[in-house]
N, C-alpha and C positions, 0 to 999 in steps of 0.2 A: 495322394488320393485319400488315406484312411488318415482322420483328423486324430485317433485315441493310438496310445503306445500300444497295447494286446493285438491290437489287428492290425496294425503295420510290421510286428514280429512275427506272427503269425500266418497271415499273407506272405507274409517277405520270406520267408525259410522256401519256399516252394523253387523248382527250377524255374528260370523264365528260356532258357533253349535248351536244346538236348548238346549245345557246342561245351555250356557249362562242365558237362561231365565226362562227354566224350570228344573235346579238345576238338572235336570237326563238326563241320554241317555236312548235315544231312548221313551221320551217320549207318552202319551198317554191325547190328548184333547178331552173332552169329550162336547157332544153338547145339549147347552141346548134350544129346539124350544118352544119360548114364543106359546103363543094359541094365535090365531087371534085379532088381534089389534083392536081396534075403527077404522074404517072406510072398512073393511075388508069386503067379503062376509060371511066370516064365524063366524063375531063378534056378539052375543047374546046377547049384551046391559050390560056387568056388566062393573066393574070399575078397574082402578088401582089396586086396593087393590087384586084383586081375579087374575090379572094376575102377580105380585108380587108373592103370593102365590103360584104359581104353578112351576114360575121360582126357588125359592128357595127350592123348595121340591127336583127340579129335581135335583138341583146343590147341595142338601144334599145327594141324595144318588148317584151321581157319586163322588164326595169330600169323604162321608164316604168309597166308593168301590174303593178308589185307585188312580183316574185318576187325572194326573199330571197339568194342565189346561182344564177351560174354554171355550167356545164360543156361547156368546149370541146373537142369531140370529131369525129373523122374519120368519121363515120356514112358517107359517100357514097364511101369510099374502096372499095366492094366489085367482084368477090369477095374477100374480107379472105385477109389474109395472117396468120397466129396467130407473136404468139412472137414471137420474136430476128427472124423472116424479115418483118418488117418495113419495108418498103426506109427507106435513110437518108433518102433525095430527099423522100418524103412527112412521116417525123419532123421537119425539118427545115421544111421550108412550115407545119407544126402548131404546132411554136414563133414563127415569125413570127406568126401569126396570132392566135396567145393571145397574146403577147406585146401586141399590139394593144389587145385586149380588157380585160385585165386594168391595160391605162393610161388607159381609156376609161371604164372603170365601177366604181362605189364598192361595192362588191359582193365575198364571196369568189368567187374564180373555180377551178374546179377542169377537172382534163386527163382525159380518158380514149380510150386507144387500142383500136379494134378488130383483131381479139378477144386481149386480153389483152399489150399491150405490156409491163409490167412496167417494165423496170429506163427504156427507152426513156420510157416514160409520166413516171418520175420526173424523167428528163433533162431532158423540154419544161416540166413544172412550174416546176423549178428555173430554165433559162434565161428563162421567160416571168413568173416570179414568181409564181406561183398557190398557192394555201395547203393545195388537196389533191387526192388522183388518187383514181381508182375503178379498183379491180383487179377483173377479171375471175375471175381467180381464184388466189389466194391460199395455197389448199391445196388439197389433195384431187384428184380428176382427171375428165377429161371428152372427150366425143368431141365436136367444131364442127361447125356446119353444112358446113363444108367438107370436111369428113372425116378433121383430122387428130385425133391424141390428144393432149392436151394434160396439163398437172401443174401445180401449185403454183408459185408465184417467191418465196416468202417468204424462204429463205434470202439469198439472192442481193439481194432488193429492201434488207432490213433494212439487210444491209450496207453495200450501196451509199447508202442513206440515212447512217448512221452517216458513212461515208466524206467524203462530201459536205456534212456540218455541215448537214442541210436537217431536224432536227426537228420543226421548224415544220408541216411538209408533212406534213397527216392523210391517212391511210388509210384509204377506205373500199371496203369488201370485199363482193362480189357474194358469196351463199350457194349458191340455186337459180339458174344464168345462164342468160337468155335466148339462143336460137340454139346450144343446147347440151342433151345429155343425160349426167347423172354417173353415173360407171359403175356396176354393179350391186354391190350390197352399200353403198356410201354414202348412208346417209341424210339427210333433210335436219336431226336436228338434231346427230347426229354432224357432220356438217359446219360447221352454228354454230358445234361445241365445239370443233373444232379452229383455224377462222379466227380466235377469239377469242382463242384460245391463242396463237396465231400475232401477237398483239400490232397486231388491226385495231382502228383506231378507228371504228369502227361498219359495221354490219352492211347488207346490199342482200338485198331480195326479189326477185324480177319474175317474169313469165308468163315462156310461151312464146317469144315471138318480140317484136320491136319493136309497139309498140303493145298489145301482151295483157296485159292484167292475172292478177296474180298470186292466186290459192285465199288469201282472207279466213285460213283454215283454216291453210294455212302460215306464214305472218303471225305466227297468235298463236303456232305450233308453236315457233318460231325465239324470239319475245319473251319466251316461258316458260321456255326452256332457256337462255340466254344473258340474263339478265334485267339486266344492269347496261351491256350495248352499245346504245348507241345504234340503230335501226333504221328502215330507210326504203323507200318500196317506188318501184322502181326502172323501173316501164314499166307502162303503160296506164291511167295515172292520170287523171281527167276528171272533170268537173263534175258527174257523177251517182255516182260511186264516195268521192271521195275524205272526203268526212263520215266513211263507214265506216273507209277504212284507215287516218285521226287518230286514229280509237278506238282503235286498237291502235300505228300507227307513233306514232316519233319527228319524221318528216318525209315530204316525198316528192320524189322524181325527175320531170320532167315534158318529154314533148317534143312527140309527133305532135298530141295537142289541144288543144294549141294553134298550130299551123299552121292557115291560110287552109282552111277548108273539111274541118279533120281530115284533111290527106292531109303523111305524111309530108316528101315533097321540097316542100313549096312553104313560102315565108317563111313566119315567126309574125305572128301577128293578134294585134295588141292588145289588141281586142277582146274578144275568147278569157280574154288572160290575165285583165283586171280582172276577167273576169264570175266563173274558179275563184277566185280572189284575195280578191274579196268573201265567195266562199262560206268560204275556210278562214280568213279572220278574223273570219267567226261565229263557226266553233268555237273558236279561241282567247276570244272574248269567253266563250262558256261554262263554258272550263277555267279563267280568273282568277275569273269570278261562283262555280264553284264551289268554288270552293277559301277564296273570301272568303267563302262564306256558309253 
């Protein structure tokens, strides 16, 4: 396609499936939210060790129930801190703790920082060894739950990727973000086009807020106009949705159902995971029968 060497190296580095990384179609990343960091409101004073523990419990019973990767992320760090203003004290407890993780499990493991760490995000990947980060947002802009306004890191991330020889480390890039509304006039597939642009290795849907699933509808909206990114839908995924969103995803995100009882703050249930796990290796059985027959 590209006639000049820079832009067929440069192009070409990018995932062209999510199988490249996670050895399967139509995988399933399972998420692991550390408990409240040292500096946290919700932090109770214990140490390292006791949120190690917790991390690796969770990432034992999503790993024994199936799911095909990782992602270790500061979910309980709230109210979040957007951006740069991220304290070091919590980045810093986040790469111990993947760091952990990603020595413990034969899994990709991916980093992601609330809301929107960026270059920070790529930092703990790199020091933790993890293979990719989820950006909040990549391009385009937005107001947080919290009320600041947020922009794009894409410049700043590429480079500091470049900088840091971490190629390796995919990018996968929120569209519509949860806990977040994008300002007016940015639509959602003008936003595809430009994160795509912007040299993401695959594309994120999601609802509303943590736990809400994402309009079917924007799903295909995003898969149609961005038709060669990868796509995965990013929060409220569950044993009675997810048939539908393989229809159209590439993969998915998965966190609060499979916790103990579907309630966010409480450990993952193993249980949980086998029973979605069984279900989207039906639908893989049906993608390879139909394709063989």
């Amino acid at each position: 396609m590209f006639k000049v060497e820079w832009a067929r190296k440069l192009y070409g580095e990018r995932l062209r499936s999510l199988k490249e990384l996670f050895m399967v179609e139509k995988p399933v990343i399972g998420m692991i939210h550390l408990i409240p960091l040292p500096g946290a409101p919700g932090h109770q004073g214990y140490g390292m060790d006791e949120i190690v523990e917790h991390a690796l419990k969770d990432g034992e019973a999503l790993v024994e129930g199936g799911v095909d990767g990782l992602i270790v992320e500061n979910m309980w760090d709230l109210p979040y801190y957007v951006g740069k203003d991220v304290p070091p004290e919590e980045i810093a407890c986040q790469a111990v703790a993947a760091r952990e993780v990603v020595k413990e499990f034969n899994v990709p493991v991916g980093i992601n920082i609330v809301h929107n760490g960026g270059r920070a995000t790529l930092a703990v990947a790199v020091a933790s060894g993890a293979s990719f980060i989820r950006v909040c947002l990549l391009t385009g802009a937005l107001v947080w739950d919290t009320g600041e306004i947020d922009h794009g890191v894409a410049a700043g991330l590429l480079r500091l990727k470049k900088n840091l020889m971490c190629k390796h480390i995919r990018i996968f890039a929120d569209i519509n973000k949860k806990h977040a509304v994008m300002f007016p006039g940015i639509d959602l597939q003008t936003h595809a086009i430009w994160t795509d642009f912007y040299l993401a290795d695959a594309l994120i849907v999601t609802g509303k807020m943590t736990g809400l699933p994402p309009n079917i509808q924007d799903l295909v909206a995003v898969k149609e106009t961005v038709q060669e990114r990868p796509l995965l839908v990013g929060s409220g995924v569950n044993t009675e949705n997810v048939r539908s969103f393989l229809k159209v995803a590439d993969g998915v995100i998965v966190g609060t159902s499979l916790k103990d009882g579907g309630v966010a703050q409480n450990p993952v249930d193993k249980r949980r995971v086998k029973k979605l796990m069984s279900i989207v290796r039906e639908e893989r059985r049906k993608i390879t029968s139909s394709r063989t027959g």
